[in-house]
C-alpha positions in Angstrom: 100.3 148.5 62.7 103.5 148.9 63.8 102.7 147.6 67.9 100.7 144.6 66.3 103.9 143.6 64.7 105.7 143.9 67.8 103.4 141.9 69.8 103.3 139.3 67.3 106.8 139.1 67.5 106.7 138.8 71.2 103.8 136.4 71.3 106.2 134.7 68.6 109.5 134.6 71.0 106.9 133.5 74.4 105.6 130.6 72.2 108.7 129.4 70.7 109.9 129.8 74.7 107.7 127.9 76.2 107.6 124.9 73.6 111.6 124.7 73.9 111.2 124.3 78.2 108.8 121.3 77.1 111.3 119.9 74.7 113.2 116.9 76.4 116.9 117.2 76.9 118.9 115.5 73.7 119.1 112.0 74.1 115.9 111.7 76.7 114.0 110.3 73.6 115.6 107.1 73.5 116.6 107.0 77.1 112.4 107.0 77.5 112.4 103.6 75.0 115.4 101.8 76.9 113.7 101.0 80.2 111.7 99.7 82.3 110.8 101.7 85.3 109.2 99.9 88.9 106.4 101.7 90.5 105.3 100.6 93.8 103.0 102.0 95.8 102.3 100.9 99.3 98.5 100.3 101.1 98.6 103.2 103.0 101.1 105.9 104.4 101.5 104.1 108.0 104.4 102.8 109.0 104.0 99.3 108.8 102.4 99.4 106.0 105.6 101.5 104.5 107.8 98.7 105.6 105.9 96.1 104.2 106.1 98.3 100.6 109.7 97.8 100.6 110.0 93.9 101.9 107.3 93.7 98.7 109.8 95.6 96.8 112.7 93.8 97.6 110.5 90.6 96.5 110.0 91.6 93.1 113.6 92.6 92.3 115.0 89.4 93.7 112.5 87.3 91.2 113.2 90.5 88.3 117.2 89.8 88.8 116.4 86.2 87.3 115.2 87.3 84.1 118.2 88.1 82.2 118.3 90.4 79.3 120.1 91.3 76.3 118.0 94.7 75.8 114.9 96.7 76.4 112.7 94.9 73.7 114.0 91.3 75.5 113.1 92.8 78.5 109.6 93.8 78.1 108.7 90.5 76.7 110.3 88.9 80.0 108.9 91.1 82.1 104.9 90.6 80.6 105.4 86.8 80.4 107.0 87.1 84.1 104.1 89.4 85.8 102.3 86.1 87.2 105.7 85.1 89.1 106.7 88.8 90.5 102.8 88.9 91.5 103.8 85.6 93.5 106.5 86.7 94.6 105.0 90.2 96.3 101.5 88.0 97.4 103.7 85.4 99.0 105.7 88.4 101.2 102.4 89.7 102.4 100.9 86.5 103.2 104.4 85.8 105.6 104.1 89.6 107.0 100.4 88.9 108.0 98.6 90.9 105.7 96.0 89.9 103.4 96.2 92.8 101.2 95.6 92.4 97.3 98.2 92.8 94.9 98.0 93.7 91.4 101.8 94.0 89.0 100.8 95.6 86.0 103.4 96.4 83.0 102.4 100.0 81.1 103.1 103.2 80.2 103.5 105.9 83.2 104.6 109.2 83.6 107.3 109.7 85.9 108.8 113.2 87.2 112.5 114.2 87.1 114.1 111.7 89.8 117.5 111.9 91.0 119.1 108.8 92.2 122.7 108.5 93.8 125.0 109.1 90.7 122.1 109.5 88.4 119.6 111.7 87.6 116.5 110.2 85.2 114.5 112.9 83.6 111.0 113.5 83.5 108.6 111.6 80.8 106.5 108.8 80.0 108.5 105.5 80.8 107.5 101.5 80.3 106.8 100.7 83.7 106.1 97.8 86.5 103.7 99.1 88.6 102.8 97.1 92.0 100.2 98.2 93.5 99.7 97.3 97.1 96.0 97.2 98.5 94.0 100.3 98.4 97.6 101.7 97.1 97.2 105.2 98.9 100.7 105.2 100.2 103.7 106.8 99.6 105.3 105.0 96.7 109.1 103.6 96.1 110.8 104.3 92.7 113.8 103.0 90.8 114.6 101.4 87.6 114.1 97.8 86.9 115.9 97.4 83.6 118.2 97.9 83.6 119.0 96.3 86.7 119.9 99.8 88.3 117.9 99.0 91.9 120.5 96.2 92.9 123.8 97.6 91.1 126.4 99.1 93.3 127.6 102.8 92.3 130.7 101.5 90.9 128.7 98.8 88.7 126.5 101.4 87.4 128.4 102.6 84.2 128.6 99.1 83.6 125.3 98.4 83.9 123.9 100.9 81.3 126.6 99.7 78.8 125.6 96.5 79.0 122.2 96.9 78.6 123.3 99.1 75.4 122.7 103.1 76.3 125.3 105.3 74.0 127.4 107.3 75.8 125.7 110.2 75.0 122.6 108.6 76.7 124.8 107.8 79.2 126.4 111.3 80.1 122.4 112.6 79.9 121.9 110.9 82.9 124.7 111.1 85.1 126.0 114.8 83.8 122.9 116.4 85.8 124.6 119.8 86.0 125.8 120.0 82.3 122.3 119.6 80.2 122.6 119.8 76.9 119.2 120.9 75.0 118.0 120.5 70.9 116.0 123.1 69.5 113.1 121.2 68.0 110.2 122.8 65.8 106.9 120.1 66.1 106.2 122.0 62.9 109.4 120.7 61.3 108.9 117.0 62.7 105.4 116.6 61.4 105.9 118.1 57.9 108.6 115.8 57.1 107.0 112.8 58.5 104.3 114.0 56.1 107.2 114.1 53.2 108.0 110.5 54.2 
């Protein structure tokens, strides 16, 4: 009786272990809901085709810096009613490279990995984001953040930028503290009983 107990208790501590390393940093929640990552992944892994991946790239963040913004709500909205101009923009690069690959920009949810950037570290999670997808899109594929406009801001600009587009400072630290993680303790038990209460 007395070992059952004890391995429950383990079991207990292993489970309660493992559901905390899922648990997102504090903060990561909303971080998730205020932006919009780009995705694009090139035809294939050859070279040229790699370069032509980043000339398209280039492409759709110099027709995404002429939507302006207020926040991440504004933004999607832009963004949807914008996908017919950044698909110009990318088909119109390919056609002057030579290539008559397809292009398809589609706006969704994706789940991105943990990616450090210079200065900033995003975490891993399920992100609104641009993907541009590049003919057979087999390739190695180019990352960054499209709102807000993170791709194109300097390193100094950065803080800035995530102000503006209205992270706290907490959110804010999150990201760019990479070494100092703060974690919650969250029970999924807790959560859905008092959304059950509400």
């Amino acid at each position: 009786m007395k070992e059952k107990v004890i391995l429950g208790i383990c079991i207990s501590f292993l489970l309660a272990f493992t559901v905390m390393s899922l648990l997102p940093v504090s903060g990561e929640e909303e971080i998730y809901d205020s932006m919009i990552r780009l995705h694009v992944l090139a035809n294939s892994d050859s070279t040229a085709d790699q370069e032509l991946k980043l000339k398209v790239r280039d492409a759709v963040l110099e027709e995404a810096e002429k939507i302006s913004c207020s926040g991440p709500d504004e933004a999607y909205i832009k963004a949807k009613s914008s996908l017919h101009l950044l698909k110009s923009a990318a088909e119109e690069t390919i056609r002057a490279e030579g290539y008559d690959y397809s292009v398809d920009v589609v706006l969704g949810e994706e789940k991105y990995p943990e990616r450090s950037y210079d200065g900033f570290s995003l975490p891993g999670g399920t992100y609104t984001s641009l993907r541009v997808l590049i003919g057979n899109a087999e390739g190695q594929n180019w990352w960054c953040v499209l709102y807000p406009p993170l791709c194109t801001a300097a390193a100094t600009e950065r803080e800035e930028v995530f102000i503006a587009a209205g992270f706290t400072k907490g959110q804010y630290e999150t990201i760019t503290e990479t070494d100092n993680k703060k974690y919650k303790i969250k029970f999924k038990i807790v959560e859905i009983i008092r959304e059950i209460f509400e």
